[in-house]
LOVEX-90539 format. One line per field, with one value per residue (C-alpha): residue number from 1; residue in three letters; x negated, y negated, z negated. Coordinates in pm, whole numbers. Layout:
N
num <- c(NUM, ...)
residuo <- c(Ala, ...)
x <- c(X, ...)
y <- c(Y, ...)
z <- c(Z, ...)
This chain:
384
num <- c(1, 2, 3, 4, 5, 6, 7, 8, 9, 10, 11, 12, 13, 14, 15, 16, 17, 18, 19, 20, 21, 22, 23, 24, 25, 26, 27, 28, 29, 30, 31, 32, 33, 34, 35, 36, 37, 38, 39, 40, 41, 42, 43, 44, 45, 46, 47, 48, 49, 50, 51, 52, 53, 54, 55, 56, 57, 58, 59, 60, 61, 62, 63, 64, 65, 66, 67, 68, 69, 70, 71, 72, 73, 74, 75, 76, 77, 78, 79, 80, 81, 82, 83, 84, 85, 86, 87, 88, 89, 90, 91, 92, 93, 94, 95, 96, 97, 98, 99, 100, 101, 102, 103, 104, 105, 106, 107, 108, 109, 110, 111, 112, 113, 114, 115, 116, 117, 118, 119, 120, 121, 122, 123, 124, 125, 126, 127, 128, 129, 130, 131, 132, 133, 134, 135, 136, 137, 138, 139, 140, 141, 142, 143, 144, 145, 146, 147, 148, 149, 150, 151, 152, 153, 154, 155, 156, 157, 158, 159, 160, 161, 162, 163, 164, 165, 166, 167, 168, 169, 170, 171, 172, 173, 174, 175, 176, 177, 178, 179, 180, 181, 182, 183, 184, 185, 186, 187, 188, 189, 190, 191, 192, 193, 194, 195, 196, 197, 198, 199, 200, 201, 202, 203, 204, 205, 206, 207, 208, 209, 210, 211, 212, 213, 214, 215, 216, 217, 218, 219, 220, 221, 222, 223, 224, 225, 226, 227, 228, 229, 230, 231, 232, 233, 234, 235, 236, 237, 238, 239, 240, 241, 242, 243, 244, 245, 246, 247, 248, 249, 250, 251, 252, 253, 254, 255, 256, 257, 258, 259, 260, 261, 262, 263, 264, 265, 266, 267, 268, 269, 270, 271, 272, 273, 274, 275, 276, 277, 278, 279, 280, 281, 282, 283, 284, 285, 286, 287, 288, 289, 290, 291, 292, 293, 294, 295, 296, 297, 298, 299, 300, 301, 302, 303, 304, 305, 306, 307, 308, 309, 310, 311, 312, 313, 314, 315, 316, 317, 318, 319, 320, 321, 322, 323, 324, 325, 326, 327, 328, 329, 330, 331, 332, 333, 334, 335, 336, 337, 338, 339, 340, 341, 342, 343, 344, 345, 346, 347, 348, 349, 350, 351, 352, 353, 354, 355, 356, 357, 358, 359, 360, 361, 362, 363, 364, 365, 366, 367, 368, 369, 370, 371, 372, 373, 374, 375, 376, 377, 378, 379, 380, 381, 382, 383, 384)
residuo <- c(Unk, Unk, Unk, Unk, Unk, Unk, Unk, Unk, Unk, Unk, Unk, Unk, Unk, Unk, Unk, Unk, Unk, Unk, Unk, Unk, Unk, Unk, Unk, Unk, Unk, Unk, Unk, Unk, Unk, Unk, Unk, Unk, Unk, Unk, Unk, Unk, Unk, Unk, Unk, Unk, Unk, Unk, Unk, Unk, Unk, Unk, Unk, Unk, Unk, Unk, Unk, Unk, Unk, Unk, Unk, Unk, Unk, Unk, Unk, Unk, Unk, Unk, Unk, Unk, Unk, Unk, Unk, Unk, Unk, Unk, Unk, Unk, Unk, Unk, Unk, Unk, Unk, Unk, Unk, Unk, Unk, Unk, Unk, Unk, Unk, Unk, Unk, Unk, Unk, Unk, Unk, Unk, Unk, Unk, Unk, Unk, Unk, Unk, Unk, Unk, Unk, Unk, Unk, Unk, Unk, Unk, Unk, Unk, Unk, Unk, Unk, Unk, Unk, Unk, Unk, Unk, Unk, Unk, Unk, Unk, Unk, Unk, Unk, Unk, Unk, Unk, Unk, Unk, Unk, Unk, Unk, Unk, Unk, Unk, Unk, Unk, Unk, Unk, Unk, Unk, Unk, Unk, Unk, Unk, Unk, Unk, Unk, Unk, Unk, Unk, Unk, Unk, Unk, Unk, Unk, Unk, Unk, Unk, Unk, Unk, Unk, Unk, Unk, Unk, Unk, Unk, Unk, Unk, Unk, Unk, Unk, Unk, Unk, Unk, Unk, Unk, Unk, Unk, Unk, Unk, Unk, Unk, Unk, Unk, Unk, Unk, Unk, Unk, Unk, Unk, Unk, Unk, Unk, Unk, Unk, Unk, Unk, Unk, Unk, Unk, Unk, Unk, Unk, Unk, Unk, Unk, Unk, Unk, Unk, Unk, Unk, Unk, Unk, Unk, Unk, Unk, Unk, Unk, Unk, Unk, Unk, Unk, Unk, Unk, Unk, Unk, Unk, Unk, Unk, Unk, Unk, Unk, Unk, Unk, Unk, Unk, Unk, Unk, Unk, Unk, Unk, Unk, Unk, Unk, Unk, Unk, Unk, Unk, Unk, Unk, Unk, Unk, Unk, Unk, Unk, Unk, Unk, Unk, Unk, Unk, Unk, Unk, Unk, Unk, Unk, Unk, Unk, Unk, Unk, Unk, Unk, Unk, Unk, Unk, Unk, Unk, Unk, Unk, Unk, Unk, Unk, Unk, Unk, Unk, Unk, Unk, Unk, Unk, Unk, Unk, Unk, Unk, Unk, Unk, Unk, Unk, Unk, Unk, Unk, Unk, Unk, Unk, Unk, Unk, Unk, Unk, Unk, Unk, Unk, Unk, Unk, Unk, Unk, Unk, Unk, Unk, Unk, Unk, Unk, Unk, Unk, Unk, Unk, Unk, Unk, Unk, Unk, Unk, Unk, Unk, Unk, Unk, Unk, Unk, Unk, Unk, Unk, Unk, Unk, Unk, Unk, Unk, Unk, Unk, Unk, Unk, Unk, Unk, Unk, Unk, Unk, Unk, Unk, Unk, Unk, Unk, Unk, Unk, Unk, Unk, Unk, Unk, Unk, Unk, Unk, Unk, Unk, Unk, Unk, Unk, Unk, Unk, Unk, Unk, Unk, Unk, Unk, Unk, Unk, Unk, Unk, Unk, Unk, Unk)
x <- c(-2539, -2212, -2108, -2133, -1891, -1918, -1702, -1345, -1075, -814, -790, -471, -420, -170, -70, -290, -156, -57, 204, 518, 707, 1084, 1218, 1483, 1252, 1067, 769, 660, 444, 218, 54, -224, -287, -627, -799, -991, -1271, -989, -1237, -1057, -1403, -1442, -1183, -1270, -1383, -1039, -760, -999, -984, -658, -524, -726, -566, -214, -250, -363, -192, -85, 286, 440, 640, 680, 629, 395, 233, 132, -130, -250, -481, -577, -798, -624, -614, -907, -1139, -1126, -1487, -1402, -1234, -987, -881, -842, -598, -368, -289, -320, 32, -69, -227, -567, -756, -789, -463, -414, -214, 113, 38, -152, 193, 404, 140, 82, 481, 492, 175, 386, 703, 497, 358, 669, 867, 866, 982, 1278, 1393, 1689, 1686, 1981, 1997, 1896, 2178, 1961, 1901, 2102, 1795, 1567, 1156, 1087, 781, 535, 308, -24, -230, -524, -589, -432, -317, -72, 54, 95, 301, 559, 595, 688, 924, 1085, 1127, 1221, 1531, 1652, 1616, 1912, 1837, 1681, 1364, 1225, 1070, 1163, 1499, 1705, 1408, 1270, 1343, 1074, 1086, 736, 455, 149, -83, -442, -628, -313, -382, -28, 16, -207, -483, -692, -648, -871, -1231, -1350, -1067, -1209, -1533, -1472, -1146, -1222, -1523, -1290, -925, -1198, -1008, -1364, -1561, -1428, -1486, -1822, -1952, -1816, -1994, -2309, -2323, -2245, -2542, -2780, -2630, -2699, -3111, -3128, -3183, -2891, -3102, -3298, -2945, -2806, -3110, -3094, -2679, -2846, -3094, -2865, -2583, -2679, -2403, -2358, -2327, -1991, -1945, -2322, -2193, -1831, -2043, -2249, -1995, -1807, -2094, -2155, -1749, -1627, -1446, -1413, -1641, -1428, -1065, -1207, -1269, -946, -721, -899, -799, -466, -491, -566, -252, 6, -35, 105, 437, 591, 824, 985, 1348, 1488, 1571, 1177, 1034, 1351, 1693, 1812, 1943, 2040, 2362, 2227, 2070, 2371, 2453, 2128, 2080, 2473, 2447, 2124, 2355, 2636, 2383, 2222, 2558, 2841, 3108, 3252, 3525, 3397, 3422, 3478, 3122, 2983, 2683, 2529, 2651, 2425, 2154, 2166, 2213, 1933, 1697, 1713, 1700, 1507, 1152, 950, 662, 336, 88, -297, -501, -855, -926, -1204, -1085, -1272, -1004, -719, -631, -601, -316, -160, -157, -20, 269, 385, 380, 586, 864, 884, 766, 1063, 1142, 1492, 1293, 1174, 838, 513, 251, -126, -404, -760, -959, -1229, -1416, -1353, -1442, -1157, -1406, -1253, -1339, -1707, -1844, -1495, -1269, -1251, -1161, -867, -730, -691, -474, -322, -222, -72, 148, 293, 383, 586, 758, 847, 1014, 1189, 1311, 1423, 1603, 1792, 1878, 2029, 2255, 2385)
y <- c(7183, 7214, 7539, 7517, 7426, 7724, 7885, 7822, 7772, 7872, 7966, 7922, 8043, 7943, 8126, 8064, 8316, 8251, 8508, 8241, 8190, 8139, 7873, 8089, 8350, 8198, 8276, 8506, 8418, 8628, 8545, 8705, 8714, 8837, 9025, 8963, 8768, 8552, 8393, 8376, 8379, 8719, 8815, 8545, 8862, 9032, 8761, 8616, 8957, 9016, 8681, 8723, 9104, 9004, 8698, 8952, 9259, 9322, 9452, 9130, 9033, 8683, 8711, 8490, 8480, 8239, 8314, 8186, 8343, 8141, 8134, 8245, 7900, 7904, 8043, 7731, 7616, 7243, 6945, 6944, 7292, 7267, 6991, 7242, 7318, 7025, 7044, 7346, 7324, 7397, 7721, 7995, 8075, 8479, 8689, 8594, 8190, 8361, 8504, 8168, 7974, 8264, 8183, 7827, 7834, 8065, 7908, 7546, 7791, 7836, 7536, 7333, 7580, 7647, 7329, 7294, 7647, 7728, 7933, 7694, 7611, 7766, 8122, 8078, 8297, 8245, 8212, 8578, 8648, 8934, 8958, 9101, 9208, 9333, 9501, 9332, 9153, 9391, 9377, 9012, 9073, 9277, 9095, 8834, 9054, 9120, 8763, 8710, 8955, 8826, 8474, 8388, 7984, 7746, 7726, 7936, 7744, 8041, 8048, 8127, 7969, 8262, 8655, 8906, 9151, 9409, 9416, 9545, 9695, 9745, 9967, 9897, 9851, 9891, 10121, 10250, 10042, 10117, 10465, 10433, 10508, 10173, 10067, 10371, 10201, 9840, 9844, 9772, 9496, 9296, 9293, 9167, 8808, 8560, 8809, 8591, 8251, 8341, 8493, 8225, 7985, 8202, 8231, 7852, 7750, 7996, 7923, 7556, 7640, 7845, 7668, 7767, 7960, 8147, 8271, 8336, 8540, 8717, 8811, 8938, 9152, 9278, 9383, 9400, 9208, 9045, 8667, 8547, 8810, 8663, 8340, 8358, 8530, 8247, 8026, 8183, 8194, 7792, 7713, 7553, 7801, 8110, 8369, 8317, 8348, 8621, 8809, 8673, 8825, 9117, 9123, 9057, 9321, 9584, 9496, 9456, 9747, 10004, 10181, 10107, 9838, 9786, 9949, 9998, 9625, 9661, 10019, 9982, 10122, 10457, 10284, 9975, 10006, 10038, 9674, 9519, 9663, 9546, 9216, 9163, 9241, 9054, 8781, 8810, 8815, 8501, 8303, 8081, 8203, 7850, 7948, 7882, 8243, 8128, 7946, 8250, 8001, 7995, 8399, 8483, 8303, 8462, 8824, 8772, 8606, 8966, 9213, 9495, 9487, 9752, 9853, 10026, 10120, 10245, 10425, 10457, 10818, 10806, 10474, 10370, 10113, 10331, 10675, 10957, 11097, 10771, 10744, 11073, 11017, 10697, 10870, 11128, 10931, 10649, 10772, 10945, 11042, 10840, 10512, 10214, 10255, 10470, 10530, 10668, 10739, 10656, 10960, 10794, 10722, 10316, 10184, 9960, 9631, 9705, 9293, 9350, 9573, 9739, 9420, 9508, 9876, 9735, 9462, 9733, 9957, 9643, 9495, 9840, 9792, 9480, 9548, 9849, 9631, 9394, 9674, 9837, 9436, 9422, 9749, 9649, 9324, 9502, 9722, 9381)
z <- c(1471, 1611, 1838, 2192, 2417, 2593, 2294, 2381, 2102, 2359, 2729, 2959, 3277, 3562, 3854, 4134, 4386, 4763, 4743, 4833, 4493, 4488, 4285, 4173, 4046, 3680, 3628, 3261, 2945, 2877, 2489, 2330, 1989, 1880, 1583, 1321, 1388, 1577, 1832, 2126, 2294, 2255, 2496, 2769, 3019, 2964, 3007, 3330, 3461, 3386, 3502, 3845, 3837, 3817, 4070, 4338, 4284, 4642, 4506, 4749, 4469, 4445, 4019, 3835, 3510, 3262, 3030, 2725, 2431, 2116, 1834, 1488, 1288, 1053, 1315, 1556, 1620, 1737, 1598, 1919, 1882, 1477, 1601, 1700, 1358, 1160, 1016, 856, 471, 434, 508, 437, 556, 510, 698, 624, 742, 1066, 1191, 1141, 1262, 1592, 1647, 1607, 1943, 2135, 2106, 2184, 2465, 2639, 2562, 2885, 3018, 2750, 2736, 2500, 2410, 2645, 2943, 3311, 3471, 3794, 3645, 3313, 3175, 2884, 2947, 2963, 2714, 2713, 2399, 2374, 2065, 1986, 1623, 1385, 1626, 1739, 1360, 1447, 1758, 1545, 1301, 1545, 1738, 1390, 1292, 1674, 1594, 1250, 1298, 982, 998, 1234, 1074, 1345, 1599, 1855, 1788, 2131, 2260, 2477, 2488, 2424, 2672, 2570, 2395, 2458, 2106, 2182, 1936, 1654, 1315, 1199, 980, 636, 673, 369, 462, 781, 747, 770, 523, 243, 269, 271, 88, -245, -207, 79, -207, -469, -521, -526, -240, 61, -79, -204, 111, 298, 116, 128, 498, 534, 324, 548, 875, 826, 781, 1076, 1448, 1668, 1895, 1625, 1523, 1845, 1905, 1561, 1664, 2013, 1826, 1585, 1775, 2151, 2252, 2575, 2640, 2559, 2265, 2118, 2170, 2009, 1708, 1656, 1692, 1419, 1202, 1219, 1236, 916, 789, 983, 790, 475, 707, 823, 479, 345, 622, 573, 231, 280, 582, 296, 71, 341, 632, 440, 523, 905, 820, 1144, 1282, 1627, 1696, 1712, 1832, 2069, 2031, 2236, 2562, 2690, 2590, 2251, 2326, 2328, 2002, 1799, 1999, 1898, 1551, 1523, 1668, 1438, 1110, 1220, 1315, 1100, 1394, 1381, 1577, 1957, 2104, 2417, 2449, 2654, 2778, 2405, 2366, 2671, 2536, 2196, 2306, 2580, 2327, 2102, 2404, 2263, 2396, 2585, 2365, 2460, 2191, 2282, 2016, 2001, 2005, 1721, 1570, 1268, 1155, 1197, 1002, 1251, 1041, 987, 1383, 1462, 1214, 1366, 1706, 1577, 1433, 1664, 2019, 2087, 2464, 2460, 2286, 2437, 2284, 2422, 2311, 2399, 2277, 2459, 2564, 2785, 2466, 2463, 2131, 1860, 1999, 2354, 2405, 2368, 2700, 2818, 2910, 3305, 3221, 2951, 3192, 3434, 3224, 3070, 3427, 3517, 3229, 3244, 3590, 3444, 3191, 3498, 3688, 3428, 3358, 3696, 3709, 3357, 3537, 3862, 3647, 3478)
């Protein structure tokens, strides 16, 4: 039996505040990526609530926000949304195919609104972008912003397409993955090379015996979950292919979150004077200079299409899927006071699974935020 439709392979919202909106003033993108299971579901009480939150903030601006979160390809539980990627070669897809493929849906996210890839003649801007990820997710998201910032072809659908401006990590998995305690106990049994395909197939074969609402009740039993987490669980469970993307992410999760891979042009240089610099080498590495120096509309573009982003990074406190030490060495080296990046750690005891019972106490913190990332925007914009 197919899924219900009450298990959503994406969800998009669009501003629906009466604040008065000036048509000089674009509206963001705001894009969430998820983790692994990549349901999309299972964050349905956290984007509502945060859409609803940033439509009726009370701040007067006259700001709006487009939001859309999506299922990781492989985990789609309808023919329609598996549409979405039907360019892409057959699952399971792995890591490295989730981050192309989590690019190619933002930059189709925000392209009406790009147009040719040039700056409007109205507000000779770029669609400003603000990423969200959860888990490995948030791996995801920098990855992206890397690729964002040394785009050396136009392969990339993004290219000079939008500009970045922050990113928000919830519960990271970024660093030393295998090293967490979940990672020392799984680790081995999730890199074996047949355990995802088998256990895929396994669970496919049992799934299909099993009424739908003798396993929704089982998940319910099992794991106490509320409705739309119980729901998004069975509806991974009975999608074609979602338990055995699952596994193989997580292998590939394993073998590639080692070191921190990343440099300024992504934690965020000094100042933003120093944004110049990256976003104009970045520039320079990524162009033939055919001569046209004095084609400033294209230069603006470029340079405002690598701006360094504004990152903030929230840790679990007790974190089974990250390494305390890990965690506490990336703060070290890459929080610095004079950085664009910050980052927390949780001390009000909310679990890695922030989607499943704490998405109204998240969008809060997430909403605050954002509408930090929009000021300090604005300020950078003032100064010129």
């Amino acid at each position: 039996m197919a899924p219900p439709v009450r298990v959503p392979d994406s969800l998009l919202f669009h501003p629906t505040s009466s604040k008065p909106r000036s048509a000089d003033i674009p509206p963001w993108f705001i894009f969430f990526i998820t983790g692994n299971p990549g349901l999309i579901g299972y964050y349905e009480p956290f984007l509502t609530t945060l859409s609803a939150l940033l439509a009726d903030d009370g701040s007067g601006r006259s700001i709006s926000f487009h939001i859309l979160g999506a299922s990781l390809a492989g985990f789609e539980v309808s023919s329609v949304g598996r549409q979405a990627h039907h360019h892409a070669p057959p699952p399971p897809h792995g890591l490295l195919r989730q981050i192309e493929l989590a690019e190619e849906r933002l930059c189709h996210f925000v392209s009406p609104a790009a147009g040719d890839g040039c700056p409007t003649r109205r507000s000779r801007a770029l669609p400003k972008v603000l990423l969200i990820g959860h888990s490995v997710g948030a791996y995801i998201l920098l990855e992206i912003i890397r690729r964002h910032h040394h785009q050396t072809d136009t392969t990339s659908p993004c290219r000079g397409r939008l500009s970045i401006r922050g990113g928000i990590l919830l519960f990271p998995t970024v660093t030393h993955l295998l090293r967490s305690p979940s990672g020392l106990r799984f680790g081995k049994v999730l890199q074996s090379p047949s355990f995802a395909s088998v256990v895929g197939r396994v669970v496919r074969v049992v799934v299909a015996l099993v009424p739908e609402f003798v396993l929704l009740w089982l998940v319910r039993l099992l794991t106490a979950f509320p409705d739309h987490a119980a729901w998004s669980t069975v509806g991974w469970l009975q999608s074609a292919g979602g338990v055995t993307e699952a596994l193989s992410m997580a292998r590939d999760e394993m073998s590639m979150i080692t070191e921190d891979r990343w440099g300024d042009e992504v934690w965020g240089a000094a100042s933003p004077e120093d944004d110049v610099v990256v976003g104009a080498a970045a520039a320079a590495a990524g162009s033939t200079m055919s001569g046209r120096a004095d084609d400033d509309h294209e230069d603006s573009g470029a340079r405002e299409s690598r701006v360094c982003p504004n990152l903030v990074l929230y840790f679990g406190e007790d974190d089974h899927w990250v390494a305390g030490h890990a965690r506490d060495e990336l703060i070290a080296t890459r929080a610095r006071a004079e950085s664009r990046t910050q980052m927390l750690i949780d001390r009000g005891g909310i679990p890695h699974g922030f989607c499943i019972e704490h998405s109204e106490t998240m969008a809060e913190k997430v909403k605050g935020w954002i509408e930090d990332m929009v000021e300090s925007d604005e300020r950078e914009s003032e100064r010129g």
